[in-house]
C-alpha positions as CSV (number, residue, x, y, z in Angstrom):
1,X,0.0,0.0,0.0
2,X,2.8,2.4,1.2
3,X,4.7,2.0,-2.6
4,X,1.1,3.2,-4.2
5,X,1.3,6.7,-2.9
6,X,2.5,9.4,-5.1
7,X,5.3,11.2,-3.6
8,X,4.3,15.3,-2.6
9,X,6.7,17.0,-4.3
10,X,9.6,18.5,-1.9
11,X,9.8,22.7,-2.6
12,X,13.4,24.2,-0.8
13,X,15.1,27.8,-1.5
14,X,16.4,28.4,-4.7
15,X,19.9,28.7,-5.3
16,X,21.4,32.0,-6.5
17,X,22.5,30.0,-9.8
18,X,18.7,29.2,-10.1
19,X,17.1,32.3,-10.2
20,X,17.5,33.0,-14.0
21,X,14.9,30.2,-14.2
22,X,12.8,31.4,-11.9
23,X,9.1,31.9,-12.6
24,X,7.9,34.3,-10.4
25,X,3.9,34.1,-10.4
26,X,1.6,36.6,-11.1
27,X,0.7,37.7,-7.4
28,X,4.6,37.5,-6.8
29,X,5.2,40.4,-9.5
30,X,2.3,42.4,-8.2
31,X,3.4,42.4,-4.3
32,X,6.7,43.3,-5.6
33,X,5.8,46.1,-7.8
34,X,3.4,47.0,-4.8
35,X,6.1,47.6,-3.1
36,X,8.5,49.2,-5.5
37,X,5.8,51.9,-6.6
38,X,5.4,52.5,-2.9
39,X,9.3,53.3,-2.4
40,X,9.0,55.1,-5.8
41,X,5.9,57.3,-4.6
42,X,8.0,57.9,-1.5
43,X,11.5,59.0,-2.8
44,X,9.5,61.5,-4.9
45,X,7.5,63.2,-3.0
46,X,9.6,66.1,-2.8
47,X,9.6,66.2,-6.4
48,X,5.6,65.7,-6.2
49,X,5.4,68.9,-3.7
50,X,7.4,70.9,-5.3
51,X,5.2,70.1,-9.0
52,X,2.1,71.2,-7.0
53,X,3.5,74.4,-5.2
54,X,4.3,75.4,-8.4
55,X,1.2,74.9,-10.5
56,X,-1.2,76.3,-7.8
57,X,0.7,79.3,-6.4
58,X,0.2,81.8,-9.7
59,X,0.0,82.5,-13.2
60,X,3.6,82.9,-13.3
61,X,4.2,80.1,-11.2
62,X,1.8,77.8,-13.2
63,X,3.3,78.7,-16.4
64,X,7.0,77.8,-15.1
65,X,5.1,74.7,-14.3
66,X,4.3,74.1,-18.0
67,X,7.3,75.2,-19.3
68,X,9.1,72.7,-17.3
69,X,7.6,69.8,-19.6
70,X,9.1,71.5,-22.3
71,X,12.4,73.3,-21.4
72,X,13.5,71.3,-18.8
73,X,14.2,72.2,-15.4
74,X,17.8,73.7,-15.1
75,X,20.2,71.2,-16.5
76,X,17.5,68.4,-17.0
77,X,15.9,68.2,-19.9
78,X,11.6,68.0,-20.9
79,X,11.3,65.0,-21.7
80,X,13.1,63.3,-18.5
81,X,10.8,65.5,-16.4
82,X,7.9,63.8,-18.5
83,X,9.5,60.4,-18.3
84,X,9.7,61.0,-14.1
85,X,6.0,61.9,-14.3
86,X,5.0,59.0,-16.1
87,X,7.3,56.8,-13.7
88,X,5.1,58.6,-11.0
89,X,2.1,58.0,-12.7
90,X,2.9,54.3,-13.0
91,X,3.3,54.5,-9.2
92,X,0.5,55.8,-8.1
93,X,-1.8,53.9,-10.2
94,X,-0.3,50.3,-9.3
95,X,-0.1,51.3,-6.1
96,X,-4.0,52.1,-5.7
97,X,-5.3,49.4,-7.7
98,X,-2.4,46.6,-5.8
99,X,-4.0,48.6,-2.8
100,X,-7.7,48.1,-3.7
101,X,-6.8,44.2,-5.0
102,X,-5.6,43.7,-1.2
103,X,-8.8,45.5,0.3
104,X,-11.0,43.2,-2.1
105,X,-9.2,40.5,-1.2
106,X,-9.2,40.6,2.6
107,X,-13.3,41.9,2.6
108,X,-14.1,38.7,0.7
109,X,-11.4,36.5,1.8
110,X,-10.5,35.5,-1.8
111,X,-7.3,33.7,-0.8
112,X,-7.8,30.8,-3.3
113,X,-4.7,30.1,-5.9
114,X,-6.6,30.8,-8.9
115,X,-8.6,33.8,-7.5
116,X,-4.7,36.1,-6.7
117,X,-3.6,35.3,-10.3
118,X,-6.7,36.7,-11.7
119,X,-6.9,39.5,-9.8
120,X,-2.8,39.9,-9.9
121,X,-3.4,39.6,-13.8
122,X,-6.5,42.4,-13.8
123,X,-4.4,44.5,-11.7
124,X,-1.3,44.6,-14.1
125,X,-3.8,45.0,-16.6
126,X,-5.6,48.4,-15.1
127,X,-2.5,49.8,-14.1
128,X,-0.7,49.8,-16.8
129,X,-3.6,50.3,-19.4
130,X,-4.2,53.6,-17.4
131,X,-0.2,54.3,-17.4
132,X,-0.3,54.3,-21.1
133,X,-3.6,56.2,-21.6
134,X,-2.2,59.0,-19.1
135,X,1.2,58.8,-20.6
136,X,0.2,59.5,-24.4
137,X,-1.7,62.5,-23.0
138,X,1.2,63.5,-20.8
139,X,3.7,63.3,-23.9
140,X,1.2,64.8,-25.7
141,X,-0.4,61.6,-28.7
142,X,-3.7,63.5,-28.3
């Protein structure tokens, strides 16, 4: 009887050689990008500040805001300041839908295998559908 059982399959560490072949799983990306756009939305929020001060305190103020995009800002040029914004934008909207994923996940207790890849897969999805819509406004597409 004991030689009929199917061995469970043993799961260790992997090896630093191993990680090239890696497959990470859908929910694995997600909680790491989570937490990347996290540290992202934190390192720049001086950057974030400083965008809003400027656009809200005048007309002159606002305009240096928009020429920013274009010109640059000092030695930087436009389009880094755009690609910084869309990195920012790519932030904050994985951030918020990883962050509602978690909330719809822990009111409904959808802990199930096959219910985090879907909903790892439809968050990648959202977020970076929105990225691209908000970043071919931002650099300007329409």
């Amino acid at each position: 009887m004991a030689d009929t059982l199917k061995q469970r399959p043993e799961f260790r560490n992997i090896h630093v050689t191993e990680i090239r072949n890696y497959r990470l799983p859908p929910a694995g990306i997600v909680s790491i990008l989570h937490r990347v756009s996290g540290a992202i939305l934190f390192l720049l929020l001086p950057f974030v500040v400083w965008l809003f001060d400027v656009s809200v305190t005048s007309e002159v103020s606002y305009e240096s805001f928009r020429s920013a995009f274009v010109a640059g800002i000092g030695f930087v040029p436009g389009w880094f300041v755009k690609l910084v914004c869309l990195g920012l934008i790519w932030g904050y909207l994985h951030h918020f839908t990883a962050g509602v994923r978690h909330l719809w996940m822990d009111a409904t207790h959808s802990v199930t295998k096959e219910q985090g890849r879907s909903s790892a897969i439809v968050t990648l999805v959202i977020s970076l559908g929105l990225t691209v819509l908000l970043g071919t406004k931002l650099f300007g597409l329409y």
